[in-house]
MARLO-130576 format. One record per residue (C-alpha): z, x negated, y; residue in one letter; residue number from 1. Coordinates in steps of 0.5 Angstrom, whole numbers, plus 500, padded with zeros to 3 digits. Each point is the difference from the previous one (the first is absolute). Example, Ala and Ser with C-alpha at 12.3 -4.5 7.8 and 13.67 -1.06 7.14 Angstrom:
2
[[516; 475; 491]; "A"; 1],
[[498; 498; 507]; "S"; 2],
***
This chain:
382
[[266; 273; 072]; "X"; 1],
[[498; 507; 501]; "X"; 2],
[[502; 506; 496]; "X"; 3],
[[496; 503; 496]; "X"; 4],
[[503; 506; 500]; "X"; 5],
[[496; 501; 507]; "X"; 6],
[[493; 502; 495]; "X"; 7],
[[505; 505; 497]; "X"; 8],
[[498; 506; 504]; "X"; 9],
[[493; 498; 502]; "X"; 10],
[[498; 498; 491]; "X"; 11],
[[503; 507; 499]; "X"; 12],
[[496; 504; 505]; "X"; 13],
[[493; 495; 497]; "X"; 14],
[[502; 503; 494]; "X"; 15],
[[500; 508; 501]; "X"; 16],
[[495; 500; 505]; "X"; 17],
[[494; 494; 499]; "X"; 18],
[[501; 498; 493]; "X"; 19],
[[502; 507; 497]; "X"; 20],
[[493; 503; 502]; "X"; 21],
[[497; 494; 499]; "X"; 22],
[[502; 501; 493]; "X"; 23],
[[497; 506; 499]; "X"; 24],
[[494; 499; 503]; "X"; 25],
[[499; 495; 494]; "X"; 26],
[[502; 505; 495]; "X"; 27],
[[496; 504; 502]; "X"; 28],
[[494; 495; 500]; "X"; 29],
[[501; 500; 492]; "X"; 30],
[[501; 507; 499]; "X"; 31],
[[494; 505; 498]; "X"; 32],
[[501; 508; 503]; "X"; 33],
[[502; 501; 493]; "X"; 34],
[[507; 495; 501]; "X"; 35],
[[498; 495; 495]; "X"; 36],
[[497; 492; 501]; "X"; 37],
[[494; 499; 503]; "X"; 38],
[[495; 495; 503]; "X"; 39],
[[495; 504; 502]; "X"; 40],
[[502; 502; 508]; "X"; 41],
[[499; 492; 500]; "X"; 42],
[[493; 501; 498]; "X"; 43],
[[499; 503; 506]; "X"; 44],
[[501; 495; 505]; "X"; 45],
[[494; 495; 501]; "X"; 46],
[[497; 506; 504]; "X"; 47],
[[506; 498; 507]; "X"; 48],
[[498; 493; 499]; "X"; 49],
[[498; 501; 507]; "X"; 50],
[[506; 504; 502]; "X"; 51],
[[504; 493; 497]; "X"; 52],
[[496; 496; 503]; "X"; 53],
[[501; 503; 508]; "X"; 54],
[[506; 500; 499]; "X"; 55],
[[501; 493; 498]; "X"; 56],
[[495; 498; 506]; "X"; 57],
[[504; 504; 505]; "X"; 58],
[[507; 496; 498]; "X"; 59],
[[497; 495; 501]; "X"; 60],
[[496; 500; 506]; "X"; 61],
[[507; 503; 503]; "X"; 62],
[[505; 494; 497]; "X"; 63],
[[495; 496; 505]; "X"; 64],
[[500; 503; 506]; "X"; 65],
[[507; 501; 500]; "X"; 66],
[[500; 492; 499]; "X"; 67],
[[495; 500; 505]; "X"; 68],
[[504; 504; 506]; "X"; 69],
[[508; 499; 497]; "X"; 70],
[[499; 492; 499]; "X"; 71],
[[498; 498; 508]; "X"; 72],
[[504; 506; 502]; "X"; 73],
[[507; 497; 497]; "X"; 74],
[[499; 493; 503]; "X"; 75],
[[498; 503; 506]; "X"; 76],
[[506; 504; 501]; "X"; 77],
[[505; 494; 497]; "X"; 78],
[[497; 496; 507]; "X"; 79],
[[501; 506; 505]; "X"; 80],
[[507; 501; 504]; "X"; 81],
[[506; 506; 497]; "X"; 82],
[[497; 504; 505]; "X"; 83],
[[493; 501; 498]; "X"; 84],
[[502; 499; 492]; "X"; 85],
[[505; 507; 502]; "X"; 86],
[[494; 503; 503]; "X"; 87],
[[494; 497; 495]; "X"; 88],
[[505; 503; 494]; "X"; 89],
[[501; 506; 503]; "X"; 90],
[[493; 502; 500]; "X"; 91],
[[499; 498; 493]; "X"; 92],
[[506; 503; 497]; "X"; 93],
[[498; 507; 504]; "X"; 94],
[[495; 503; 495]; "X"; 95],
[[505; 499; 495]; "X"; 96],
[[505; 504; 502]; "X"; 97],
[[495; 505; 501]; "X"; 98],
[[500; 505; 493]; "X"; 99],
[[495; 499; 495]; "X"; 100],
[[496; 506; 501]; "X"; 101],
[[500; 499; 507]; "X"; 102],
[[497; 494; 500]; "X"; 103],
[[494; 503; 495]; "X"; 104],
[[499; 506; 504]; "X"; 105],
[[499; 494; 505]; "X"; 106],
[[494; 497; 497]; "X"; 107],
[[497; 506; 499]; "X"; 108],
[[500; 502; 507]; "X"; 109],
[[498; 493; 502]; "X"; 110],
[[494; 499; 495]; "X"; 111],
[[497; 507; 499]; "X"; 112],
[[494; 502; 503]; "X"; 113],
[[502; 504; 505]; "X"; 114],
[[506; 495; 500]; "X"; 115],
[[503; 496; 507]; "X"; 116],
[[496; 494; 497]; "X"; 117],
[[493; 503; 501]; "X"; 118],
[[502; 504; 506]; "X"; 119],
[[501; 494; 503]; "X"; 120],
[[494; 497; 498]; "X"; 121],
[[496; 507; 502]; "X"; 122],
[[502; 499; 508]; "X"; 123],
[[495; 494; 499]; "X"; 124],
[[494; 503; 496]; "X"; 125],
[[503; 497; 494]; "X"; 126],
[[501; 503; 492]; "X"; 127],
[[503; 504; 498]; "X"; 128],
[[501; 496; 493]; "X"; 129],
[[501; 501; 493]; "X"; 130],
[[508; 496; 500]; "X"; 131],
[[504; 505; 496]; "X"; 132],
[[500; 500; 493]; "X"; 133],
[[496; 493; 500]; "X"; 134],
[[502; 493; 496]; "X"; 135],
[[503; 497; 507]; "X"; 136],
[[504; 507; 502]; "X"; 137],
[[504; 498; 493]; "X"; 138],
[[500; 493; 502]; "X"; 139],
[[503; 502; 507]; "X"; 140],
[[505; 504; 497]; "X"; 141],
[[502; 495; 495]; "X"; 142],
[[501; 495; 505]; "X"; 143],
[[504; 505; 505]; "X"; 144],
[[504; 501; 494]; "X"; 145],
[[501; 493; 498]; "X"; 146],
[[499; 495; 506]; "X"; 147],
[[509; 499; 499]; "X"; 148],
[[504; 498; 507]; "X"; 149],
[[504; 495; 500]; "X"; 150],
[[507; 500; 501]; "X"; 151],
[[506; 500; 506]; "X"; 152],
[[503; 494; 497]; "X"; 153],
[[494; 496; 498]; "X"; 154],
[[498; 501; 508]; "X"; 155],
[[506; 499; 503]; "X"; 156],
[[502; 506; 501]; "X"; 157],
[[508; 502; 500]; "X"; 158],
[[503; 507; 498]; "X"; 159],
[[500; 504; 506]; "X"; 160],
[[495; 496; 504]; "X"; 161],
[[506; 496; 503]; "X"; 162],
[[499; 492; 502]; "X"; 163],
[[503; 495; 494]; "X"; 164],
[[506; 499; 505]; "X"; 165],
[[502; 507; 500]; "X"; 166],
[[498; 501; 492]; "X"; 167],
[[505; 493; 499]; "X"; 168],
[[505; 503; 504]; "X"; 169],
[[501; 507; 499]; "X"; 170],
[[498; 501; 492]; "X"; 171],
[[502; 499; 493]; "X"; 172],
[[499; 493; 498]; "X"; 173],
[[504; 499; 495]; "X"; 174],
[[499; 498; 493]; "X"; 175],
[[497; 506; 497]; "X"; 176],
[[497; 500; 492]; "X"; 177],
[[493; 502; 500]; "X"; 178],
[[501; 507; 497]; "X"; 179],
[[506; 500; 506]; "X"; 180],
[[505; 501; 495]; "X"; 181],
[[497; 507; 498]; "X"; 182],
[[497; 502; 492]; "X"; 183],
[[497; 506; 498]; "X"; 184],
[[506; 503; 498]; "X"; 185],
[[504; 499; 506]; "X"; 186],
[[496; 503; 504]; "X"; 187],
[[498; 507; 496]; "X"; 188],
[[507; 500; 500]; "X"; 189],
[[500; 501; 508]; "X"; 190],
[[500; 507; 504]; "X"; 191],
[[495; 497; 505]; "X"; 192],
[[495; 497; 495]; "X"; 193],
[[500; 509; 497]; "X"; 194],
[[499; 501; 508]; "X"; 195],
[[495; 495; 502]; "X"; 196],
[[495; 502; 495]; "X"; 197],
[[500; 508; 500]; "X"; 198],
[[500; 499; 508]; "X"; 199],
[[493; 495; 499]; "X"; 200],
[[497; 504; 494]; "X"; 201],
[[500; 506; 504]; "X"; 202],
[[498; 498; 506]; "X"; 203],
[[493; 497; 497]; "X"; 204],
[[500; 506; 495]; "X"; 205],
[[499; 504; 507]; "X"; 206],
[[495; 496; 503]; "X"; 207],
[[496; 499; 493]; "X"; 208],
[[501; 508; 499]; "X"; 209],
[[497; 501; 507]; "X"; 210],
[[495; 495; 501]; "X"; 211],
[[497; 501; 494]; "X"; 212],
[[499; 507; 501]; "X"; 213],
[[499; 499; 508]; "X"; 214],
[[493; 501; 499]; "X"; 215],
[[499; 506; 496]; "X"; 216],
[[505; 504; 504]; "X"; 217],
[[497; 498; 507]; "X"; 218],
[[493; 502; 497]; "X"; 219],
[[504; 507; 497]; "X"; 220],
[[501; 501; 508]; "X"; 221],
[[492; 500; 501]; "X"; 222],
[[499; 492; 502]; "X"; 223],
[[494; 497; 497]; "X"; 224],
[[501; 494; 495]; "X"; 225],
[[498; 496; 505]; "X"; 226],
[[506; 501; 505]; "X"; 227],
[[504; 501; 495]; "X"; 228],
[[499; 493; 497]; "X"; 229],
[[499; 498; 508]; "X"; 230],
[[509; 503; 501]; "X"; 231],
[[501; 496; 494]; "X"; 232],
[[497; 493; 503]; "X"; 233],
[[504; 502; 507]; "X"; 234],
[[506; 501; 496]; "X"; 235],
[[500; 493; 498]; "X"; 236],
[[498; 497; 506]; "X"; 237],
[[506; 504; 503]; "X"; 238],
[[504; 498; 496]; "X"; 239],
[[500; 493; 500]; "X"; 240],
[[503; 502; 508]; "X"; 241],
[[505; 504; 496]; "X"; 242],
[[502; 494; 496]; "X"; 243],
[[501; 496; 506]; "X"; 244],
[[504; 505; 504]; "X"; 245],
[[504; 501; 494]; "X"; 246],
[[501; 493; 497]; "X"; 247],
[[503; 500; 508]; "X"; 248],
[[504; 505; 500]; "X"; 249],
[[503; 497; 494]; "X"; 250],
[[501; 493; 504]; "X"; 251],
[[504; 504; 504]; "X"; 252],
[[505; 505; 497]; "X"; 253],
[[499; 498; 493]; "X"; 254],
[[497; 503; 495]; "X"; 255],
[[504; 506; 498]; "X"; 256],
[[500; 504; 506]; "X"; 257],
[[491; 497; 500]; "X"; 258],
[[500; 503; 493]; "X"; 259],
[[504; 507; 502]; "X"; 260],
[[495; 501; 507]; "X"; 261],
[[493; 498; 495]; "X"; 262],
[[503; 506; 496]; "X"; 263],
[[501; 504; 506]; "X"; 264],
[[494; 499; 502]; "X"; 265],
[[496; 500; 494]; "X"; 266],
[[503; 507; 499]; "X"; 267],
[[497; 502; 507]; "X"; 268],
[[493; 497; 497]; "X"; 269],
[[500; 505; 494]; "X"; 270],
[[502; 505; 504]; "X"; 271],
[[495; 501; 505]; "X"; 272],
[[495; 499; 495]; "X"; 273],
[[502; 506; 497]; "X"; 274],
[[499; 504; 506]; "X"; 275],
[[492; 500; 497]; "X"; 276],
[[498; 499; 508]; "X"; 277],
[[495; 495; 502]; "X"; 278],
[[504; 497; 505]; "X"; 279],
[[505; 500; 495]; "X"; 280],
[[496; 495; 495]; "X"; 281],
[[498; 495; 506]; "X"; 282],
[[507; 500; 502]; "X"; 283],
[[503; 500; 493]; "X"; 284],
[[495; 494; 498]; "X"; 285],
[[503; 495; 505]; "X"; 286],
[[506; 502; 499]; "X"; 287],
[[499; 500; 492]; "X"; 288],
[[496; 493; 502]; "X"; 289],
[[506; 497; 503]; "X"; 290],
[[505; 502; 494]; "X"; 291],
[[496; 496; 496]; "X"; 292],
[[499; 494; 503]; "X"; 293],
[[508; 500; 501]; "X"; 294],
[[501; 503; 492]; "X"; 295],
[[498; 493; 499]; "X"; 296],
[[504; 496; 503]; "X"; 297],
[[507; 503; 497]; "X"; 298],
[[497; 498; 493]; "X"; 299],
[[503; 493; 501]; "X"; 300],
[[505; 501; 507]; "X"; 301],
[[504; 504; 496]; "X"; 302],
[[503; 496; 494]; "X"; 303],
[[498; 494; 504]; "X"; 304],
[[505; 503; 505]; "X"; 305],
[[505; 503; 494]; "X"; 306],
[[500; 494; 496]; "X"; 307],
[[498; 494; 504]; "X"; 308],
[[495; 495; 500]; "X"; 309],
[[503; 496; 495]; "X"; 310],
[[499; 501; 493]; "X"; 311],
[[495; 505; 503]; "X"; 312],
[[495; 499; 494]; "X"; 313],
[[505; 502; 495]; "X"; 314],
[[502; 506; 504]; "X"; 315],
[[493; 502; 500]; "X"; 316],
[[499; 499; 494]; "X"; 317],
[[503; 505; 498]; "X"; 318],
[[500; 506; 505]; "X"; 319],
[[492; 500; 502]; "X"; 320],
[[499; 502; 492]; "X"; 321],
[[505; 505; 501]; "X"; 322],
[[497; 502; 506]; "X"; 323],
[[493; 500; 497]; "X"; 324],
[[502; 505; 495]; "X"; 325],
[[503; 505; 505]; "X"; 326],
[[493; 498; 504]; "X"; 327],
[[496; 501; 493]; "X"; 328],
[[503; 507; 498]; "X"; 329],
[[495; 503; 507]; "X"; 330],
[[494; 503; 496]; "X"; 331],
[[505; 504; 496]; "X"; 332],
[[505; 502; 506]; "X"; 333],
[[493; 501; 504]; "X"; 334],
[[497; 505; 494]; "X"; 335],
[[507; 504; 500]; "X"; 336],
[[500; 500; 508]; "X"; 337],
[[492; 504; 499]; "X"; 338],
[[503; 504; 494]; "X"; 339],
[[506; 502; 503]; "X"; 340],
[[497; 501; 507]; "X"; 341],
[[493; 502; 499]; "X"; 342],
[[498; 496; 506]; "X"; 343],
[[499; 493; 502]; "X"; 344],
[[504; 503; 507]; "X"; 345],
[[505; 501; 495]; "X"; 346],
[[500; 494; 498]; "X"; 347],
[[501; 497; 506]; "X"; 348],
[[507; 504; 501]; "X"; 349],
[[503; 497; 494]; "X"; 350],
[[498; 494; 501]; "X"; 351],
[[504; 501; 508]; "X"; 352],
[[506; 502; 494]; "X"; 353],
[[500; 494; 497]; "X"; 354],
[[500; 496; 506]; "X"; 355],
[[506; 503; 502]; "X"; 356],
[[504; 499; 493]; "X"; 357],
[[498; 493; 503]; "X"; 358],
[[504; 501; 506]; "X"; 359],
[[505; 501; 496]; "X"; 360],
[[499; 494; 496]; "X"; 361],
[[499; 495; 506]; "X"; 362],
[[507; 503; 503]; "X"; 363],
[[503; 498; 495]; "X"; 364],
[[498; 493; 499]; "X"; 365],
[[504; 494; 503]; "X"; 366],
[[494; 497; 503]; "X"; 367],
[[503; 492; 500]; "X"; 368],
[[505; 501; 494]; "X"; 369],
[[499; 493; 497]; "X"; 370],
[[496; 496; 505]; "X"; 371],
[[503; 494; 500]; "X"; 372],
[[496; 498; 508]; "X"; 373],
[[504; 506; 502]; "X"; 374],
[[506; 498; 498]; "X"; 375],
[[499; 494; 503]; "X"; 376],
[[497; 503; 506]; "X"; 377],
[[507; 505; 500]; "X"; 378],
[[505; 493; 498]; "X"; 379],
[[497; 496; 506]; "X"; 380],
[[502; 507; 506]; "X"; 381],
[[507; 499; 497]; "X"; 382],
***
């Protein structure tokens, strides 16, 4: 039977940050301007009948397709080879690597008038059509958003990407609780769990900081809104090649040196932006693209590499609220870097700041210290 205490950490986030406001949303739809009880904001409600109504339509026409597209694409790919599973999986899983307002800004720049949609459609004499800020671009988002993968196990996958005979052979097979033995308890008392959260939360902290200001600060430079939305849709183009090269990368060397060289050259990114150069945006919005992309994938390969996967939903349990808080505190550390610096520009160089405190973080980290396969892995070269 599994241990309840897994939900522990998970009810506790739900509890602060969805419940919570919740709560005061309902407080105040019973609460007057004055502080006391009072019915009457309900009285308003019939005049966004029309607006409940959309929604529900939407949710609904996007439940069906992602039924119509996810149910035959799941039996097709349970008759398909490993081979054409692997690439099939990657395809589907790389825009969810990409971060959420990447991924927005994308929609934006595929769909708008001027967008590449349209001006694709433009060679033929064809549009321009009316697609951004339409009932199909919601429904087309939602799906994006929600159209789920399914997983490696389920498709016949093995860590690593190693055959069965090698995963039978070489990795932990022995008998492990569903929980691998950890409780919250246990791992709030490990230094690497204190390692592994400040280490990811400021390596999206970062990427949210500057992605979210990308376009403000590229227009600062003179670019028009459309090329500077245009340098965020590249950005996410480039970054699926960077989270390839960088999942490569951590293939090969493991995921410590990855990480340390990602923040290296992150580091390098900003700098160049810095320079307030033209060629120093082109350049610093491939570089920053690529680092994205690698960010990414460093959420799940660290603390998988740390901890094992054995155990693994336990482990994140844990550690991704934690790291979500460090992630959260970014509008905060982002208006006191402005206030502080005056500048984005100024901003870009302490978020280069906070990236190197992550490299002290990472250097300190043992990157396997409780991986079981790598105890297994280290018992066999004996």
């Amino acid at each position: 039977m599994k241990s309840k205490g897994i939900a522990v950490p998970y009810v506790i986030w739900m509890a602060i940050f969805v419940v919570a406001p919740l709560l005061i949303i309902v407080f105040y739809a019973f609460t007057s301007q004055a502080g006391g009880f009072t019915l009457e904001n309900f009285s308003t409600m019939a005049q966004y009948t029309g607006v409940f109504g959309r929604s529900f339509l939407l949710a609904i026409i996007a439940t069906f397709i992602c039924l119509l597209i996810g149910y035959p694409l799941s039996y097709w790919l349970a008759q398909e080879s490993p081979a054409v599973r692997r690439v099939a999986m990657m395809l589907i899983m790389l825009p969810m690597w990409m971060n959420f307002l990447l991924r927005t800004y994308s929609w934006m720049f595929l769909l708008e008038k001027r967008g590449l949609i349209n001006s694709f459609l433009g060679l033929f004499g064809i549009g321009p059509f009316q697609m951004i800020n339409t009932q199909g671009a919601i429904v087309l988002g939602i799906i994006g958003l929600v159209l789920v993968r399914n997983t490696p196990q389920e498709c016949g996958m093995y860590p690593d990407n190693v055959t069965r005979e090698v995963y039978e052979r070489e990795y932990f097979q022995g008998n492990s609780e569903d929980n691998g033995g950890w409780t919250a308890g246990k791992l709030l008392k490990t230094k690497e769990l204190w390692l592994c959260a400040p280490i990811i939360g400021i390596n999206q902290l970062v990427t949210t900081g500057v992605m979210s200001q990308l376009v403000v600060r590229n227009t600062s430079l003179g670019f028009s809104q459309e090329a500077a939305v245009g340098l965020m849709t590249v950005c996410a183009i480039i970054g699926v090649c960077g989270s390839y090269l960088f999942g490569a990368i951590d293939q090969k060397f493991g995921v410590k040196k990855a990480i340390i060289l990602f923040l290296i050259w992150y580091c390098i990114a900003l700098a160049i932006n810095c320079t307030d150069t033209t060629i120093g945006v082109y350049v610093s919005v491939a570089m920053i693209g690529i680092a994205v992309g690698a960010a990414a994938n460093f959420i799940v390969s660290l603390p998988a590499s740390v901890f094992g996967r054995h155990g693994f939903t336990m482990v994140n349990s844990v550690f991704f609220p934690l790291m979500q808080i460090v992630l959260m505190t970014n509008y905060q550390v982002n208006a006191f870097a402005i206030r502080v610096t005056g500048s984005l520009r100024g901003a870009y160089i302490f978020y280069i700041g906070l990236l190197v405190v992550n490299m002290i973080l990472t250097a300190i980290i043992h990157p396997t210290r409780y991986n079981k396969d790598v105890a297994t892995e280290q018992e066999l070269m004996k």
